[in-house]
C-alpha positions as CSV (number, residue, x, y, z in Angstrom):
1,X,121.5,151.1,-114.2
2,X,123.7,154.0,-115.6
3,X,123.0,157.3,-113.9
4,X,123.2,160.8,-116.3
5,X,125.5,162.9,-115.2
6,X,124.5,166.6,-115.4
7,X,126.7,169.1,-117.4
8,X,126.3,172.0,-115.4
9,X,123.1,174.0,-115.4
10,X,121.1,172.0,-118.2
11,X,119.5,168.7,-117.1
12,X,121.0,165.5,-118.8
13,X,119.1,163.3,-121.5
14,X,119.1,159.2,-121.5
15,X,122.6,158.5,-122.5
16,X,123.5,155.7,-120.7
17,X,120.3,153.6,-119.5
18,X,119.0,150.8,-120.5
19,X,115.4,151.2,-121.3
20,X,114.4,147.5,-120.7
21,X,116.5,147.4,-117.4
22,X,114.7,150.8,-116.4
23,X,111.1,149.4,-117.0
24,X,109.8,147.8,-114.5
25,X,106.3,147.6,-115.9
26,X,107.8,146.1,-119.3
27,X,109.3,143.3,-117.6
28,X,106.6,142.8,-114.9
29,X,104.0,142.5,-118.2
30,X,106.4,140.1,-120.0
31,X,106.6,138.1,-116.9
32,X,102.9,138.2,-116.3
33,X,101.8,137.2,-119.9
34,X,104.8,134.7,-121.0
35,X,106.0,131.4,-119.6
36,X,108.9,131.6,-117.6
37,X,111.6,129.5,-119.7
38,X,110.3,131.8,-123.0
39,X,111.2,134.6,-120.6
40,X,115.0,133.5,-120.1
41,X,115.4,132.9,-123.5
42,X,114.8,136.5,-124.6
43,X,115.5,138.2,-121.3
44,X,119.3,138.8,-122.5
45,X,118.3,139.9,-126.1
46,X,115.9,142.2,-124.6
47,X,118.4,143.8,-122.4
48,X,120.7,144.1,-125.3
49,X,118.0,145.9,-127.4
50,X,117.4,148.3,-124.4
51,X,121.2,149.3,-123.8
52,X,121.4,150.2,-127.8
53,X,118.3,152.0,-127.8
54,X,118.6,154.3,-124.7
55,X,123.1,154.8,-126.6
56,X,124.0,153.8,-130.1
57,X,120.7,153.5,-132.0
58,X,119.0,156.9,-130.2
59,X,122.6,158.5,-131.6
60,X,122.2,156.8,-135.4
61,X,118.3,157.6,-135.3
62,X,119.3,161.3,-134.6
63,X,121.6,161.7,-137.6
64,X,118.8,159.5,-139.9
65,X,116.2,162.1,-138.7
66,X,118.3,165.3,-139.7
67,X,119.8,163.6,-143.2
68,X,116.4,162.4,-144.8
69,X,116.6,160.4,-148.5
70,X,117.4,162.0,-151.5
71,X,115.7,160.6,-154.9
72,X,118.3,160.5,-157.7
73,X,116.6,159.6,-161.1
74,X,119.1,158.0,-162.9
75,X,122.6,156.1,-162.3
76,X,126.4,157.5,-162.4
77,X,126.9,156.3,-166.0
78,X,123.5,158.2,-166.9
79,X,121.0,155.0,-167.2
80,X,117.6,155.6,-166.7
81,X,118.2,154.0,-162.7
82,X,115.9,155.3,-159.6
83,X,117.1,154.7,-156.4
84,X,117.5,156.4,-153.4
85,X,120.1,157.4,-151.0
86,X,120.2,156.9,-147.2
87,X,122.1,158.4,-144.5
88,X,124.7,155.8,-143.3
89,X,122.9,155.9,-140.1
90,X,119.5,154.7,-141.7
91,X,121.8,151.4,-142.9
92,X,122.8,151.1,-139.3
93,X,119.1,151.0,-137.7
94,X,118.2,148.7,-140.4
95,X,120.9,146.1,-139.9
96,X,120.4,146.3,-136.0
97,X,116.3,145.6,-137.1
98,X,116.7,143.3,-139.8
99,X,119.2,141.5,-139.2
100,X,120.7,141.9,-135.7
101,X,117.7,141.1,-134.1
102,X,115.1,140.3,-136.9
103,X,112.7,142.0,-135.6
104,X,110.5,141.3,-139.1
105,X,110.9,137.5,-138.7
106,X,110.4,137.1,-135.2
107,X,106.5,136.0,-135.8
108,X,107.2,134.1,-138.8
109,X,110.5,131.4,-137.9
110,X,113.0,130.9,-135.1
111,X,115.2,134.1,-134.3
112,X,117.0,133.6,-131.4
113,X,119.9,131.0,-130.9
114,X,118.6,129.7,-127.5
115,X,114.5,129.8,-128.7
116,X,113.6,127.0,-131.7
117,X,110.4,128.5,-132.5
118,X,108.5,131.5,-133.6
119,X,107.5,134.1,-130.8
120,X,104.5,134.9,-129.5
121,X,102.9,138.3,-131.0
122,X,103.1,139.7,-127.5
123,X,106.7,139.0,-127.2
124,X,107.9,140.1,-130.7
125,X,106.1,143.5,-129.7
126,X,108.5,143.5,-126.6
127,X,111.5,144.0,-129.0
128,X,109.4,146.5,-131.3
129,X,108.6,148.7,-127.8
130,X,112.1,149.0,-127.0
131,X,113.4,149.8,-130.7
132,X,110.7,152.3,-131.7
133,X,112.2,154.2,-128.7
134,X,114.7,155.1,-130.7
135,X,113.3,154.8,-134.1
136,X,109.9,155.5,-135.4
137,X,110.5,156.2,-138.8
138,X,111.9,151.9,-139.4
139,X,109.3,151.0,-137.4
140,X,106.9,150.9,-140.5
141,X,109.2,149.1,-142.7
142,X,109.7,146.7,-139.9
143,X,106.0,146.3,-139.5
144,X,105.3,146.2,-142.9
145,X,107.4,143.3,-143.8
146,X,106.1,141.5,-141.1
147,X,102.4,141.8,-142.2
148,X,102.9,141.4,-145.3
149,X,104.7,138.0,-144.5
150,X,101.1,137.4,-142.4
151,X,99.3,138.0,-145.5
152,X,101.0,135.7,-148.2
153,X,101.8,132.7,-145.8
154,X,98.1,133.0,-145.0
155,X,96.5,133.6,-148.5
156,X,99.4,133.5,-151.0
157,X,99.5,129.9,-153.3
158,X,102.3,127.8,-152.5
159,X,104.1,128.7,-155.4
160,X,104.4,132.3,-154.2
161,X,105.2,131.5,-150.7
162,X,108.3,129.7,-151.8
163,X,109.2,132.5,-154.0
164,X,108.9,135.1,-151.4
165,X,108.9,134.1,-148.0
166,X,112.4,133.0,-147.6
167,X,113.8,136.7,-148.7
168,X,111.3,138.6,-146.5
169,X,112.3,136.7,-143.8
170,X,116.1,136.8,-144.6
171,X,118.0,138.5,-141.5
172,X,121.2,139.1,-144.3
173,X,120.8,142.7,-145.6
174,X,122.1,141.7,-149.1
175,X,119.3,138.8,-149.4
176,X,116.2,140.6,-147.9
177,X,113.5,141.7,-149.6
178,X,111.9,144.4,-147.6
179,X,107.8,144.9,-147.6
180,X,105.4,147.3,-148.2
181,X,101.7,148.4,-148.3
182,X,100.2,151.0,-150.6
183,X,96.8,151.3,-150.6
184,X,96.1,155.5,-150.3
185,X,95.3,157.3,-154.2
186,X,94.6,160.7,-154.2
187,X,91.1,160.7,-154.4
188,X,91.1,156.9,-151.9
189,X,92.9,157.2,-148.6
190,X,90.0,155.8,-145.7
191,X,87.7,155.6,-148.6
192,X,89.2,152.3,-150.0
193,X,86.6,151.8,-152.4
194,X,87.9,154.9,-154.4
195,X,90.8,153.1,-155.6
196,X,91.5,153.3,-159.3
197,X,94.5,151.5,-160.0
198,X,93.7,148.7,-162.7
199,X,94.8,145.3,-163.0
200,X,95.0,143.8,-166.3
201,X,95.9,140.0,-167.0
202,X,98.3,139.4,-170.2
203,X,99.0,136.2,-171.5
204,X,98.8,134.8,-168.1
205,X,100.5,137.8,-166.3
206,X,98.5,140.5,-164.2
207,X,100.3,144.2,-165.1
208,X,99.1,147.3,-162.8
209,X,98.5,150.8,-164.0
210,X,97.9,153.8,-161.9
211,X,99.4,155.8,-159.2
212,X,99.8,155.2,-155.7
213,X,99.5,158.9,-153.6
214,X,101.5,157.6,-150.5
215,X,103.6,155.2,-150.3
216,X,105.7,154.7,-147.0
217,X,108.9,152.9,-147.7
218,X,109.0,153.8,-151.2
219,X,111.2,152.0,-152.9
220,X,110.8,148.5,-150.7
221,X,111.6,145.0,-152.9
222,X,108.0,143.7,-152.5
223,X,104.8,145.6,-151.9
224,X,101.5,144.6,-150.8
225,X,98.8,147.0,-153.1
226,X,95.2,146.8,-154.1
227,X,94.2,147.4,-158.0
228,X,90.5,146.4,-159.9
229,X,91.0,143.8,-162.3
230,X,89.5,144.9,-165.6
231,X,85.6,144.4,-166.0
232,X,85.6,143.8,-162.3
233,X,82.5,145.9,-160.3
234,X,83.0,149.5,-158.8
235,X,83.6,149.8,-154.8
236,X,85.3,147.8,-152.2
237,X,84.1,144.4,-153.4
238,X,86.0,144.7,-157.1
239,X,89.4,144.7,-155.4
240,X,92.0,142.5,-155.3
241,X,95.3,142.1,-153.6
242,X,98.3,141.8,-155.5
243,X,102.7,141.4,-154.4
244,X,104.3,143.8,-156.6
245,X,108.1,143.5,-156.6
246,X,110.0,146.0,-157.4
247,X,112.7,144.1,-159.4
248,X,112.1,141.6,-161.8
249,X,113.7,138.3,-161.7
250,X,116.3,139.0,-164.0
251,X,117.1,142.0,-162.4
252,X,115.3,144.5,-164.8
253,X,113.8,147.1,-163.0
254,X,109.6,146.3,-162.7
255,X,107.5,149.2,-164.5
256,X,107.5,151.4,-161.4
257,X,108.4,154.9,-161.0
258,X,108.9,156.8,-158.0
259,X,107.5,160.1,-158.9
260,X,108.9,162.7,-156.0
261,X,109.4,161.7,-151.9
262,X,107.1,163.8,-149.7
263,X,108.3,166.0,-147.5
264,X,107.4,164.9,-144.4
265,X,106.5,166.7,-141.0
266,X,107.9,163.4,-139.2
267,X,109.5,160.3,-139.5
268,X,111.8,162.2,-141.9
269,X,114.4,159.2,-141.7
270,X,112.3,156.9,-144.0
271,X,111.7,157.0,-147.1
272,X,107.8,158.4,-148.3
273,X,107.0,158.6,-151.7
274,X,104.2,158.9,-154.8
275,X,103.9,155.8,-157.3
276,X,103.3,155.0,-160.6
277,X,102.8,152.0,-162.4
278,X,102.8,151.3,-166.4
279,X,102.2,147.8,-166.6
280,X,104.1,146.9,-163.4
281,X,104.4,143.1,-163.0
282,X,102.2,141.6,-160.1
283,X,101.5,138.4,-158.3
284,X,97.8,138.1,-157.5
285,X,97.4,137.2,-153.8
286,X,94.2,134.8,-152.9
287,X,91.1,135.2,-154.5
288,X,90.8,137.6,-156.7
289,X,87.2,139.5,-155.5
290,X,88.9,139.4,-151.6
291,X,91.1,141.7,-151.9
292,X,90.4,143.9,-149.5
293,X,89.2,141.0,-146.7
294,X,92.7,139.9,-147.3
295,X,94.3,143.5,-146.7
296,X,92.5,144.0,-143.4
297,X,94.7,141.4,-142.3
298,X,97.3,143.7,-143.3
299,X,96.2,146.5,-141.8
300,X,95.0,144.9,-138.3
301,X,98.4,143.7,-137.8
302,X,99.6,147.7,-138.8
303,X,96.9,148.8,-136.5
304,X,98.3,146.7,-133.2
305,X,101.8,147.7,-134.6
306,X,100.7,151.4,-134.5
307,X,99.6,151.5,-131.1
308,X,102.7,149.9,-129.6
309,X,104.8,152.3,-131.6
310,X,102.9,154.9,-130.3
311,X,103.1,153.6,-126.8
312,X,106.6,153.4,-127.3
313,X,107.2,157.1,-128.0
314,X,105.2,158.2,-124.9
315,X,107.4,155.3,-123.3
316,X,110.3,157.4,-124.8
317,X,108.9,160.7,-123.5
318,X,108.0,159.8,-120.0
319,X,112.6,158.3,-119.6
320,X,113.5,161.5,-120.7
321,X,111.0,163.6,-118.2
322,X,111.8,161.6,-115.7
323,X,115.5,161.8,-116.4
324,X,115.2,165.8,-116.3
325,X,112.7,166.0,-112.7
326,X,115.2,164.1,-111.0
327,X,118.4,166.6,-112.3
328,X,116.8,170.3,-112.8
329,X,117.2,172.0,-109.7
330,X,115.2,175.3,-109.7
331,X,114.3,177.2,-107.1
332,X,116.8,175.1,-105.0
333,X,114.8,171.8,-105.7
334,X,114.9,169.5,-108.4
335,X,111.1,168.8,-110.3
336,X,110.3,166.4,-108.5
337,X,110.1,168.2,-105.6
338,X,107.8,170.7,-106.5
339,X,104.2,170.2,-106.7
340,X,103.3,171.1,-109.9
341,X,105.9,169.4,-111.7
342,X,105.0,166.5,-109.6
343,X,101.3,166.4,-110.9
344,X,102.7,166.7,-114.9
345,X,104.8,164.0,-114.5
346,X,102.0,162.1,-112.8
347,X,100.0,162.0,-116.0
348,X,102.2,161.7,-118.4
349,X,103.0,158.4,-116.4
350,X,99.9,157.7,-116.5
351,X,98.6,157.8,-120.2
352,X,101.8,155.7,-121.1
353,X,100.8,153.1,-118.4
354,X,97.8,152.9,-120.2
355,X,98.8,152.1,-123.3
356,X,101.4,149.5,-122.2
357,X,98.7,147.4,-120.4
358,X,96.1,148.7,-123.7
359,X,99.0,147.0,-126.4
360,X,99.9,143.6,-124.0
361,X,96.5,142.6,-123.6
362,X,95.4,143.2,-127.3
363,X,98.8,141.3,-128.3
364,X,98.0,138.5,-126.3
365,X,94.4,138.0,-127.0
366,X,95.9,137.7,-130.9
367,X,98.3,134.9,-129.1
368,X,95.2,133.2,-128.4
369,X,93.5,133.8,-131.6
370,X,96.5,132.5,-133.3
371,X,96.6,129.3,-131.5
372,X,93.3,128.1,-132.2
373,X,91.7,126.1,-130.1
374,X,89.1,126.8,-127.2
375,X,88.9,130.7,-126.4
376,X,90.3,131.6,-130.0
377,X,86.9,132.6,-131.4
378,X,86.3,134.7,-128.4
379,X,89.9,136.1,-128.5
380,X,89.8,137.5,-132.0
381,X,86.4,139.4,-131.5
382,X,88.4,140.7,-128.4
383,X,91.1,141.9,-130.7
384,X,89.1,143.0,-133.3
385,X,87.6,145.7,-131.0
386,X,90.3,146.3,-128.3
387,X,92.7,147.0,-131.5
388,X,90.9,150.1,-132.9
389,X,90.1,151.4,-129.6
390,X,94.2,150.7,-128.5
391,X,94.8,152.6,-132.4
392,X,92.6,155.9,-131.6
393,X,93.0,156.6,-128.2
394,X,97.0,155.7,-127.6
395,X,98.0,157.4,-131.0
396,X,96.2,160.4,-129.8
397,X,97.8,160.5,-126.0
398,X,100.7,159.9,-127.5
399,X,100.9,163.6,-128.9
400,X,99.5,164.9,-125.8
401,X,102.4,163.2,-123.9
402,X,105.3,163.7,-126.7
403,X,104.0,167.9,-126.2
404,X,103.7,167.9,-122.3
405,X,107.3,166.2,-121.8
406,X,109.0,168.9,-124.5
407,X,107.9,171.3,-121.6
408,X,109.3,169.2,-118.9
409,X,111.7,170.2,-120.2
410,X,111.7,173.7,-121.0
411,X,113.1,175.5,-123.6
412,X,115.9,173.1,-124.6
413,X,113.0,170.9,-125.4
414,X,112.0,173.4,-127.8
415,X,115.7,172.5,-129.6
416,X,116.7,170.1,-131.9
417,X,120.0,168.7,-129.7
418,X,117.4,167.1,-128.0
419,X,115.0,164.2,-128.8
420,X,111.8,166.3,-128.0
421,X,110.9,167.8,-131.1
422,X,111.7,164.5,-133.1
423,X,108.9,162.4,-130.7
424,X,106.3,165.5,-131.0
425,X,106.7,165.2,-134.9
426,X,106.4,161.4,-135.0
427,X,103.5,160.9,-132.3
428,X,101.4,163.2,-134.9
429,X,101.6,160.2,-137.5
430,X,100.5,157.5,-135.4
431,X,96.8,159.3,-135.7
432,X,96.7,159.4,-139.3
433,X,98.6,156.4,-140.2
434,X,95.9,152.8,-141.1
435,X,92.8,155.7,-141.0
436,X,92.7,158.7,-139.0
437,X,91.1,158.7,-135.5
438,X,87.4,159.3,-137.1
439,X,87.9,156.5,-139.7
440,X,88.8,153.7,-136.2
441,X,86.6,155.1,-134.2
442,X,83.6,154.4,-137.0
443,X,85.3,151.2,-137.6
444,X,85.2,150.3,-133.6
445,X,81.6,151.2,-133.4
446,X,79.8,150.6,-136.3
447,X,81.4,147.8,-137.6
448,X,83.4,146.0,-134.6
449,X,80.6,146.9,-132.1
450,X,77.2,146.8,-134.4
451,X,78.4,144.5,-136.9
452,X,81.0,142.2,-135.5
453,X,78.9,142.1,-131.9
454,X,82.4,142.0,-130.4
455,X,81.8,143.9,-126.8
456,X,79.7,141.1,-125.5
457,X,83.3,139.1,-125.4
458,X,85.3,142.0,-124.4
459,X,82.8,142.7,-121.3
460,X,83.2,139.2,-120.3
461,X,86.7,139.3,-120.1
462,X,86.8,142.2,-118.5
463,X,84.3,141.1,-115.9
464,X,86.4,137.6,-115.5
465,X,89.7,140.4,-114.9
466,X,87.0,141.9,-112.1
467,X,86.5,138.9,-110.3
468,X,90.4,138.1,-109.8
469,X,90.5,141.5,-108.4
470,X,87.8,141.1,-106.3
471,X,89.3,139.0,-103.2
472,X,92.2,141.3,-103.1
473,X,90.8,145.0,-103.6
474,X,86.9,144.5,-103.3
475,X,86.0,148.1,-103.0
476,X,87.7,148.9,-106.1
477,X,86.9,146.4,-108.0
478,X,82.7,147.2,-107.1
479,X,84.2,150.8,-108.5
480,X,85.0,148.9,-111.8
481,X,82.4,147.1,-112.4
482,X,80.2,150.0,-112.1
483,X,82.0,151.5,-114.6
484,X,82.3,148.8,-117.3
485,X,78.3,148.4,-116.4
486,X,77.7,152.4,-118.0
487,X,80.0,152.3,-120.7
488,X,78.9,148.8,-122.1
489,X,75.0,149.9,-121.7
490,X,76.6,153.4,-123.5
491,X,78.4,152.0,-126.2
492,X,75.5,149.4,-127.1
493,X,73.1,152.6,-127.3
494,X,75.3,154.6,-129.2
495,X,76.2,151.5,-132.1
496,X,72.3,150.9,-132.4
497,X,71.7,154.0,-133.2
498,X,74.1,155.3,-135.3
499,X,74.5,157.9,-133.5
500,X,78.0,158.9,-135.3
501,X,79.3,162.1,-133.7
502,X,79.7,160.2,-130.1
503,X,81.9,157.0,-131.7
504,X,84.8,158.8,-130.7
505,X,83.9,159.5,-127.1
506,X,82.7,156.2,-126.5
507,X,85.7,154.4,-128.3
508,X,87.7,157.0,-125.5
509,X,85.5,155.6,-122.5
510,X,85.8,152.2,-123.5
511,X,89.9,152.8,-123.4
512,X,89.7,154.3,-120.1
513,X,87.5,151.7,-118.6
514,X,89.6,149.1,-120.0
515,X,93.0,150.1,-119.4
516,X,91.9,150.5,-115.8
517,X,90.4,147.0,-115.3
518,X,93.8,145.8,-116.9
519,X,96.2,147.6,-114.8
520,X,93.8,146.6,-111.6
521,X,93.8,143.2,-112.5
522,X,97.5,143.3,-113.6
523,X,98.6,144.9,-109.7
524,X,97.0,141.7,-108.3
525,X,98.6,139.4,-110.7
526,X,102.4,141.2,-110.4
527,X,101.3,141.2,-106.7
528,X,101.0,137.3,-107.0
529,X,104.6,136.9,-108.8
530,X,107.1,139.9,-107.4
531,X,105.1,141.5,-103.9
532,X,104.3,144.5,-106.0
533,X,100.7,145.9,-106.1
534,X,102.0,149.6,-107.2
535,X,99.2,149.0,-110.7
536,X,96.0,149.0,-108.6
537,X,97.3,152.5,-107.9
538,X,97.8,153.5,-111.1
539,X,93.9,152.0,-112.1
540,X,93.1,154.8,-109.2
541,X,94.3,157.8,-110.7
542,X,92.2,155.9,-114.2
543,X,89.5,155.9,-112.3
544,X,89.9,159.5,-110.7
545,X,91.3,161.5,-114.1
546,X,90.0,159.4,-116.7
547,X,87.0,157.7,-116.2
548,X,84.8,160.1,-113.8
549,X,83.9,163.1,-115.0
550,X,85.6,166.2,-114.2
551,X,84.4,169.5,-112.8
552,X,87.2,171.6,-113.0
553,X,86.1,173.4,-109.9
554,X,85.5,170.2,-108.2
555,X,88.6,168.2,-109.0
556,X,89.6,165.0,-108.1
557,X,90.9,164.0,-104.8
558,X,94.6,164.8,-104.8
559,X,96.1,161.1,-102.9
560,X,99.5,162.6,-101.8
561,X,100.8,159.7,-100.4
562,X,99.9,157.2,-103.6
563,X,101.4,160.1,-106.0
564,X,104.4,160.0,-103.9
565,X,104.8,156.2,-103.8
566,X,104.3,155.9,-108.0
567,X,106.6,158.8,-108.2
568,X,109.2,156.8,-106.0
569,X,108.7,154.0,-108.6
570,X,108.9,151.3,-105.6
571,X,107.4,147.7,-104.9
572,X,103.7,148.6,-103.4
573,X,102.9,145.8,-100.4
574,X,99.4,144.8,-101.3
575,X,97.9,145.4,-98.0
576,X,99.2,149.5,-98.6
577,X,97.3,149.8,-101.9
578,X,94.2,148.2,-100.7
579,X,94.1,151.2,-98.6
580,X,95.1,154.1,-100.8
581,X,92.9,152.6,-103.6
582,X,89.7,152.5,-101.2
């Protein structure tokens, strides 16, 4: 591992590590949830993704950031030509995406030279962790393109599979045909059933009218939108789902206009605009009165995808606080000496640990889902709860963490050199992006939970997890199944009766509680494979900070030495967290 060198007085940044090679908890949690021969075959792509990351793409994602897209209406000989213009740098992160490591295609056909078959969600969302460290701004037309993929090779006819998938699954730049998904109106963001743009059908071709309020990667090739088809019935019911391209076949521009790009408070590198459509050509996807059914898959994939992007910038914040305890000397000690700094760094570490086990188990329990098969039934109510709860709490950590590491530190934080301000701008999308944290919390509760009866399954896989834990750390493993014993009863109370203003708490206990059992269950397992047991601490400070309540006046017990042995990021003998975690 590259050490940072210090330039005099001002503590270094992250130039020269390797963000996989640094994480021991990424590759514990790859070799925990995937075979071992998958994990050879991307072991050396993954290290190459976490060298560029941490050097080259971190550098290219700066200048994207600070050079945003310009709109130019019309050509250089004065033809009636949109398009936009990107930074050089922006071309750079999306040939290392798209095509260097096809990040897009990775769930959809074989990437690698040494791997002849799709990869598993979880593992494709290894590569996405490590590249939206750099990058958050691609991240959505990386994940878009994906999805929308998912969509048409699950509900698109033959016909348009064949006319689509092969360029949105191209890894050459001059053949690809990035995706998109533009749902939000003015007057429908969360409220989907709002939506106003019409579908007409002409002499055997469906034309859209209407504008589109936000649409993230504006100017992609082929985008995923929902329109009524005339005569069709009001709400959510008279949608459908159409792939609008944004070129026709012959090269002729489609009847699409890019009205202005918002200004954005974040993710300023990519390209966020407002739509309109005059009889804009469209391919209807699947049945026509399904169209929003047929989105969700869409926007479940999104909503996994938003949470590991958002795990990733805390991942991002936690290397550079890190990076600046161990270098600033004040007061004739570096941070990580004094006590204070010690405890700041302590939860920052933590919340991002929490999401990392959150985003692996939810990826994997769509691995099982997607295999079919015994469990898969079971797996995909799993999902379809532990993803909304993943979506509102880590997006919402995320700024929490992104903030508390700008004053690690200090005031050079505060200064655009560094990457501070950049992750404290893009962590505040992550809560709005696929429906605010009211809109998945509601979903969670009242439709995953009440609806969907989908925290019977997640209980019992939780209490399976607390079983394997039991042998090896018995007292906290009673601890957690107390817990997951108040907050199911809690969260089957609150669904039943509506009671709406505590569906976010809940949806935050239920993280907590999970996220704990996880990284419990996962210090065993790692425990089994490496020696190291240092994640049943982790679940302790859960537990301590997260779970229990808090009196301010009566705070939690401080556990110097399990602090000190996290902070010395160390192999943890099982038999020496059994004690500290009593």
């Amino acid at each position: 591992m590259a050490t940072p060198t210090s330039t005099g007085a001002i503590a270094p940044d992250t130039k020269g590590q390797n963000f996989f090679m640094n994480d021991r908890t990424l590759q514990d949690l790859a070799r925990l949830y995937l075979d071992d021969t998958l994990c050879d075959a991307i072991w050396p792509q993954l290290k190459e993704l976490g060298q560029r990351v941490a050097n080259d793409l971190d550098d290219h994602a700066m200048l994207a950031n600070r050079h945003p897209p310009v709109l130019h209406q019309r050509d250089k000989y004065g033809r009636d030509r949109q398009w936009i213009e990107y930074h050089s740098s922006y071309r750079t992160l999306e040939q290392a995406a798209f095509g260097d490591f096809a990040l897009h295609a990775m769930s959809h056909r074989p990437t690698l030279a040494n791997w002849d078959q799709p990869l598993p969600v979880f593992a494709k969302h290894l590569f996405t962790f490590l590249f939206n460290q750099a990058e958050f701004g691609l991240g959505c037309p990386i994940n878009v393109t994906d999805s929308a993929a998912h969509v048409i090779r699950l509900f698109g006819s033959e016909e348009l599979k064949q006319r689509l998938l092969p360029r949105m699954l191209s890894a050459d730049l001059d053949e690809l045909w990035q995706g998109a998904q533009f749902i939000t109106e003015q007057a429908g963001g969360s409220d989907v059933g709002q939506v106003t743009t019409r579908a007409v059908l002409d002499q055997g071709e469906w034309r859209l009218y209407g504008d589109k309020w936000f649409c993230s990667n504006a100017d992609a090739d082929i985008a995923m939108i929902l329109a009524r088809p005339h005569g069709a019935e009001e709400g959510i019911r008279g949608l459908a789902l159409f792939a609008m391209p944004r070129n026709l076949e012959n090269g002729d521009p489609n009847h699409i206009r890019i009205v202005r790009l918002k200004e954005k408070f974040g993710t300023r590198s990519m390209a966020s605009g407002e739509l309109r459509m005059d009889g804009a050509l469209a391919y209807l996807v699947g049945e026509e009165n399904e169209g929003l059914k047929q989105m969700l898959e869409m926007i479940n994939w999104s909503r996994l995808s938003n949470g590991v992007k958002s795990a990733a910038l805390m991942r991002r914040a936690v290397h550079d606080a890190n990076t600046v305890s161990k270098h600033r000397v004040v007061f004739g000690k570096t941070l990580m000496e004094l006590p204070l700094a010690r405890r700041q760094l302590l939860k920052l570490c933590l919340a991002s640990e929490q999401s990392m086990s959150m985003w692996a188990f939810v990826a994997n329990q769509l691995d099982v889902a997607e295999r079919g098969g015994i469990g898969s039934n079971r797996a995909n109510s799993i999902a379809r709860l532990a993803t909304p709860i993943l979506k509102m709490r880590g997006t919402r950590d995320a700024r929490q963490v992104c903030g508390d590491a700008m004053e690690v530190r200090g005031g050079c934080g505060y200064v655009e050199d560094f990457v501070n301000p950049r992750l404290v701008r893009d962590a505040h999308l992550g809560s709005i992006w696929e429906g605010t944290s009211n809109i998945i919390a509601i979903d969670a509760v009242r439709r995953a939970i009440n609806q969907n009866s989908c925290l019977p399954p997640l209980v019992a896989a939780l209490q399976e997890r607390i079983e394997d834990i039991e042998s090896a750390a018995p007292s906290i493993a009673m601890e957690l199944r107390e817990c997951l014993g108040r907050v199911e009863q809690a969260a089957f109370e609150v669904a039943e009766k509506d009671q709406e203003t505590r569906f976010r708490s809940i949806s935050t206990a239920l993280y907590h509680v999970c996220s704990a059992i996880l990284m419990a269950w996962e210090g065993v397992e790692i425990e089994r494979l490496s020696g190291d047991a240092s994640r049943l601490l982790w679940a302790r400070l859960a537990i301590d900070h997260k779970v229990v309540a808090q009196d301010p006046l009566n705070p939690a017990p401080e556990r110097a030495d399990l602090c000190d042995l996290l902070l010395k990021e160390k192999p943890v003998p099982l038999t020496r967290a059994r004690e500290l975690v009593a």
